[in-house]
Phi, psi and omega in degrees: 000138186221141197277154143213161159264149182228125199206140177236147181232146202204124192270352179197159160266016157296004173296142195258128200257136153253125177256071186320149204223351174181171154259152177209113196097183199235004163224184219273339175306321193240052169261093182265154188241144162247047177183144171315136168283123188266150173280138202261178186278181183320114151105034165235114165262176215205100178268149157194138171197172159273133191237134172304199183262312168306321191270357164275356166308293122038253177299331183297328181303321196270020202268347169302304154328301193302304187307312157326319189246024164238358179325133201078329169281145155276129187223156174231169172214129190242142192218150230172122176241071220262138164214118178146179157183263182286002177199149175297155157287154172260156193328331188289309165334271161341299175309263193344282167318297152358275193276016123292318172294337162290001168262005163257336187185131179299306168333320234241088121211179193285167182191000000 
């Protein structure tokens, strides 16, 4: 079974949230979107990519740096956690993730 994160990254808040609508396939290479990409606003720039689970490790290991070389700039971080795939996962399953992701951000769950 294979995870992905989706994670946009945005220098100001007027950045327009991209929503991926399905997966397809079985690496991060081959994660397709089936609707346009809204273009974010003026003077926003925009990382986006799919992350295996090291590498969003990865990315946790760089979050001092970043923040370090963005002082003054608004930088946000978005973040999409799809679990499943040719079938729901199961309820238990589901729980379970839930209440690890509710101990990082109240926000953060599967639905």
């Amino acid at each position: 079974m294979s995870h992905f994160a989706r994670i946009s990254v945005a220098t100001q808040s007027q950045s327009t949230p991209v929503e991926p609508s399905r997966v397809v396939g079985e690496s991060p290479s081959s994660y397709q979107i089936n609707q346009p990409v809204p273009k974010p606003a003026n003077n926003v720039l925009v990382a986006e990519t799919n992350l295996l689970p090291n590498q969003i490790q990865d990315l946790a290991d760089a979050i001092a740096d970043i923040k370090n070389a963005t002082v003054g700039i608004e930088l946000k971080f978005r973040l999409r956690i799809e679990l499943g795939g040719e079938s729901r996962p199961p309820q238990e399953a589901i729980n379970q993730i839930n209440q690890l992701l509710q101990d990082i951000s109240e926000d953060l769950e599967l639905k």
